[in-house]
Backbone as JSON Lines, residues from 0, in Angstrom:
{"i":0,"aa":"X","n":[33.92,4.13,-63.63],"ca":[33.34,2.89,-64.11],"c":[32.47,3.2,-65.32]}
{"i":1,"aa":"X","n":[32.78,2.45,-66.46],"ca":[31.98,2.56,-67.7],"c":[30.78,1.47,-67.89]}
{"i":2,"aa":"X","n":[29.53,2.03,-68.02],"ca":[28.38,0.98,-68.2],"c":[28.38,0.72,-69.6]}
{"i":3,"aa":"X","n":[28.4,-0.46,-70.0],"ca":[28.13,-0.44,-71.79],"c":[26.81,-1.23,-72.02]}
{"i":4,"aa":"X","n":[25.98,-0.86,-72.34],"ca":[24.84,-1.46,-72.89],"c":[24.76,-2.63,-73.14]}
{"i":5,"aa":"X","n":[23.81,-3.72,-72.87],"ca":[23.74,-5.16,-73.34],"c":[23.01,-5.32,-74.77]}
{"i":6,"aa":"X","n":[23.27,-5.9,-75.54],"ca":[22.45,-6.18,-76.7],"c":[21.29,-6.5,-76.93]}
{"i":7,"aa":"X","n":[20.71,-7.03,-75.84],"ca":[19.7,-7.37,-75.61],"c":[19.16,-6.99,-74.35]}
{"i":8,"aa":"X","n":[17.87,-6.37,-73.86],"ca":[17.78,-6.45,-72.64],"c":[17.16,-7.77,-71.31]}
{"i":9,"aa":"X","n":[17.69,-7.89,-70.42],"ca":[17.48,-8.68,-69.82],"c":[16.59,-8.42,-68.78]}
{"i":10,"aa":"X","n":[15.82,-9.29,-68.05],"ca":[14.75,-9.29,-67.0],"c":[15.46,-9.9,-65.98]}
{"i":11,"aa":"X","n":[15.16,-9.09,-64.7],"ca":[15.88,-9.22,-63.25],"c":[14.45,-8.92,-62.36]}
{"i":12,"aa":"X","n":[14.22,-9.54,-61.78],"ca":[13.26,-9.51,-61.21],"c":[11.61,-8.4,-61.58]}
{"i":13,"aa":"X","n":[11.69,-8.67,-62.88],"ca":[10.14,-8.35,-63.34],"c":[10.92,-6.85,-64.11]}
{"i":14,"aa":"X","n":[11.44,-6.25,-63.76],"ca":[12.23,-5.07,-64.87],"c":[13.62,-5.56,-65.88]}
{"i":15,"aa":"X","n":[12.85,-4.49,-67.02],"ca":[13.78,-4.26,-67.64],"c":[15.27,-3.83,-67.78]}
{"i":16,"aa":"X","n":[16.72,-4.86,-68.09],"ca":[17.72,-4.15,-67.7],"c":[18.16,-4.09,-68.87]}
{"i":17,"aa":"X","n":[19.21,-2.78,-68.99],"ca":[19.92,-2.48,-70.31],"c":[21.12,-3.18,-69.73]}
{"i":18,"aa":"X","n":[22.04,-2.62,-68.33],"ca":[23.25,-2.76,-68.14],"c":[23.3,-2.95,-66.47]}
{"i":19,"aa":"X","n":[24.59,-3.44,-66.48],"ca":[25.33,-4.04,-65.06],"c":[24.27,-2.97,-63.75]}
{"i":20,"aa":"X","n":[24.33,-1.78,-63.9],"ca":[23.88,-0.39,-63.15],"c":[22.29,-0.72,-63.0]}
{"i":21,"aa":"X","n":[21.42,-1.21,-64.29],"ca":[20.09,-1.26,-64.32],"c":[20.21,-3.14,-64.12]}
{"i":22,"aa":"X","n":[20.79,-3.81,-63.52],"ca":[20.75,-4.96,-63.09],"c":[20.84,-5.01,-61.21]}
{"i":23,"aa":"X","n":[21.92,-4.35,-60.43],"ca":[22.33,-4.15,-59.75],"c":[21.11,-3.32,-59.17]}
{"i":24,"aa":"X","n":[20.0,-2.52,-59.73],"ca":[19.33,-1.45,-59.11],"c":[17.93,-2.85,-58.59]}
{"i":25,"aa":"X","n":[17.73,-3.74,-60.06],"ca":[16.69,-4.75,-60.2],"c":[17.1,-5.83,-58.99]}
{"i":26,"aa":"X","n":[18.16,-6.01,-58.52],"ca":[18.05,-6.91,-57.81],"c":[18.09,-6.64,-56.44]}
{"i":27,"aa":"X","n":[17.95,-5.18,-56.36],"ca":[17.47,-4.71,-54.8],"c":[15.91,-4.25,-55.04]}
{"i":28,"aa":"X","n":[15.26,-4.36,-56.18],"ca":[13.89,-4.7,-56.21],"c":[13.22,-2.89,-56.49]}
{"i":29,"aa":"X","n":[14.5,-2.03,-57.09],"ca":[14.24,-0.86,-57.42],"c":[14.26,-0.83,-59.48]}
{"i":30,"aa":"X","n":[13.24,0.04,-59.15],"ca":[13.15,-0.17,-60.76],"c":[14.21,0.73,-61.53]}
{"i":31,"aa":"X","n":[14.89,0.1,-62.35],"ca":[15.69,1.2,-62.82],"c":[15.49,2.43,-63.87]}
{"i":32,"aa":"X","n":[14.02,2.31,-64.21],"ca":[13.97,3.42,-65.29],"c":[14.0,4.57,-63.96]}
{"i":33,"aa":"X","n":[13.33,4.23,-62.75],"ca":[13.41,5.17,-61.6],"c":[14.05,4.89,-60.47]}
{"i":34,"aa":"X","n":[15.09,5.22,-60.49],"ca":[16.24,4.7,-59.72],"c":[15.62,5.13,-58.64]}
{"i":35,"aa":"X","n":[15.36,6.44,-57.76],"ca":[15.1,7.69,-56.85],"c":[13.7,7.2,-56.35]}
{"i":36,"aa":"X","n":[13.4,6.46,-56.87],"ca":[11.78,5.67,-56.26],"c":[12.18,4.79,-55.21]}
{"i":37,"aa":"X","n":[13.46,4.2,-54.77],"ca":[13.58,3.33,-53.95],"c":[13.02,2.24,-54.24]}
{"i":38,"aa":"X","n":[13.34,1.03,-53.03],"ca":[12.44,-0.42,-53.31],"c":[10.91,-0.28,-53.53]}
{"i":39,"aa":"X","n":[10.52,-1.13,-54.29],"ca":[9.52,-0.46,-54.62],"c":[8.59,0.37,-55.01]}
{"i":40,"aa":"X","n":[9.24,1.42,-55.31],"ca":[8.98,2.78,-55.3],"c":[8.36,3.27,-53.79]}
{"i":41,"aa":"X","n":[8.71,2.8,-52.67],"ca":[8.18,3.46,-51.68],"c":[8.74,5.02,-51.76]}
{"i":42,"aa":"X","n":[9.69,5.02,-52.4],"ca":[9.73,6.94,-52.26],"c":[9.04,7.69,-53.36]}
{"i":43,"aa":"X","n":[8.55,6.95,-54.26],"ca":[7.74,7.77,-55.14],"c":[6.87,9.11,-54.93]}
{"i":44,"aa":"X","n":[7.33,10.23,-54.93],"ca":[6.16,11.58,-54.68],"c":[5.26,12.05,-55.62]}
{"i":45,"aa":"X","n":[5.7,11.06,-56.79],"ca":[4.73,12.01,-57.83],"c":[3.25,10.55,-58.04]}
{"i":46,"aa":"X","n":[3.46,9.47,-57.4],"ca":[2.53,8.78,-57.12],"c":[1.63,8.35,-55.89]}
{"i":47,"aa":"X","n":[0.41,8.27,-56.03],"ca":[-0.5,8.21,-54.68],"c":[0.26,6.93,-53.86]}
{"i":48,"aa":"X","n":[0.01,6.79,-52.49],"ca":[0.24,6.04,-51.93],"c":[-1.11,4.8,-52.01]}
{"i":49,"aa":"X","n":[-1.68,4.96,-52.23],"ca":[-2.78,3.87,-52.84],"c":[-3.79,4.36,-53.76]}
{"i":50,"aa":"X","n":[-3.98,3.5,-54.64],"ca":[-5.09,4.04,-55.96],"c":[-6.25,2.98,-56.0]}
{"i":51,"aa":"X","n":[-7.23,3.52,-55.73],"ca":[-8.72,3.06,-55.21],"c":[-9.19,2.36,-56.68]}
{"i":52,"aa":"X","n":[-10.07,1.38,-57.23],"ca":[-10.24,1.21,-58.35],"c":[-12.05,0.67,-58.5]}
{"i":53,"aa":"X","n":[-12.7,0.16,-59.21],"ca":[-13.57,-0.27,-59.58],"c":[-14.68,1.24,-58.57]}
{"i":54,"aa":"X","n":[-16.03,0.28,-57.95],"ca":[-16.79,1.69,-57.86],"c":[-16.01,2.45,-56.6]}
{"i":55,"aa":"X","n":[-15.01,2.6,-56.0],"ca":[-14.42,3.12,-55.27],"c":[-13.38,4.27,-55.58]}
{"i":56,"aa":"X","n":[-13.27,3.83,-57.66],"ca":[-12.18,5.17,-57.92],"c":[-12.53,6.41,-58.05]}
{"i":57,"aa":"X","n":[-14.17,6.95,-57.94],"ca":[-14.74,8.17,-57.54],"c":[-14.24,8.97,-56.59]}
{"i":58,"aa":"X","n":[-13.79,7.94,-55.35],"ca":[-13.44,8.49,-54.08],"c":[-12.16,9.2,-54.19]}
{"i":59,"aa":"X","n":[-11.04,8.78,-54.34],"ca":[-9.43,9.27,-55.06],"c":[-9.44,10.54,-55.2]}
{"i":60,"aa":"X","n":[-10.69,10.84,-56.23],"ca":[-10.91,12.3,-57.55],"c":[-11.4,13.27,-56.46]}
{"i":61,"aa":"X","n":[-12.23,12.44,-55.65],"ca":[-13.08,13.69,-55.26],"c":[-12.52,13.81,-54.03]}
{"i":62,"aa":"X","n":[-11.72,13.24,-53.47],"ca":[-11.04,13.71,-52.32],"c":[-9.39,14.68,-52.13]}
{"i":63,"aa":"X","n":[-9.55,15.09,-53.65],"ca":[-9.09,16.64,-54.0],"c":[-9.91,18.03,-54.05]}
{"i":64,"aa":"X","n":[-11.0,18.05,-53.64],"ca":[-12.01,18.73,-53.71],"c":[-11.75,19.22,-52.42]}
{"i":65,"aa":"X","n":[-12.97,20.6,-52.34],"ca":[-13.03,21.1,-50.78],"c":[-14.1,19.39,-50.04]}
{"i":66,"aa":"X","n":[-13.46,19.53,-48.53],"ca":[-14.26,18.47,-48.26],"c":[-15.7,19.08,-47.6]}
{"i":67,"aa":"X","n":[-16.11,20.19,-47.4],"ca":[-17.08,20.56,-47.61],"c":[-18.0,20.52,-48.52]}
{"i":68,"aa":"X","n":[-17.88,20.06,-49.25],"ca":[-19.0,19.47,-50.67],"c":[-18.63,18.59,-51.28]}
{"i":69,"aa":"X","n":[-17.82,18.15,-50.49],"ca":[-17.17,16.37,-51.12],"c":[-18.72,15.13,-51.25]}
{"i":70,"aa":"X","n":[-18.65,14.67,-51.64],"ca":[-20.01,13.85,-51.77],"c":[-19.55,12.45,-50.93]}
{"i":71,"aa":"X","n":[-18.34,12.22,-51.1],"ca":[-17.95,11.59,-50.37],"c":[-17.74,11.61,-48.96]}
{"i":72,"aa":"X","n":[-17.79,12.56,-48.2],"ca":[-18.02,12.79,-46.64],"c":[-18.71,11.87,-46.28]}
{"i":73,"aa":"X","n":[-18.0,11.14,-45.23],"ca":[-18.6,10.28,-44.0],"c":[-19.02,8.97,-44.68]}
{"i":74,"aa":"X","n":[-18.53,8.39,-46.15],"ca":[-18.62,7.29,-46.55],"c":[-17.42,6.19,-45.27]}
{"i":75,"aa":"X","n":[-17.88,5.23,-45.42],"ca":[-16.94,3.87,-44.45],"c":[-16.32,2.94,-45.63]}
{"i":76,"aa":"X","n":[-15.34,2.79,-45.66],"ca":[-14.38,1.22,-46.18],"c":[-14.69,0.0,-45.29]}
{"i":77,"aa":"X","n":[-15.23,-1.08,-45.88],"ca":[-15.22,-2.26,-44.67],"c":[-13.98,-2.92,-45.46]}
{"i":78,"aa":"X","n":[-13.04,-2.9,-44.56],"ca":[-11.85,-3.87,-44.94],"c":[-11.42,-5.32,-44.41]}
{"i":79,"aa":"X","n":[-12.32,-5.93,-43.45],"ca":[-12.4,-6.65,-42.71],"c":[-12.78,-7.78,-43.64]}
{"i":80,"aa":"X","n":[-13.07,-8.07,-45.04],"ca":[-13.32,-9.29,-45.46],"c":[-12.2,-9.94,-46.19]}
């Protein structure tokens, strides 16, 4: 099977498609520049499974550290609101 490029690219559910292959990947909700990421990228390995942001993105960085001098030790998330 030969993919031939579209002239334009088209949008399939929020990604970019060049062709039939990167249409077909978009409408099972996988991105096609990363096919191997699965839906969603739930198989992604080279990305965190969640990325902490505003005063909480300290925590992320430093919880590559030994946790013995983590500064972050024994902080709580209230997720309940």
């Amino acid at each position: 099977m030969t993919s031939v490029n579209y002239p334009n690219p088209v949008t399939v559910n929020g990604y970019a498609c060049k062709n039939c292959t990167d249409v077909d990947y978009a409408k099972k909700n996988i991105d096609p520049a990363h096919p191997k990421d699965g839906p969603f990228g739930v198989n992604a390995h080279d990305k965190p499974a969640v990325t902490l942001g505003g005063v909480l993105a300290h925590v992320s960085a430093a919880s590559k550290t030994d946790p013995a001098t983590s500064t972050t030790q024994g902080q709580r998330l209230d997720v309940s609101a």
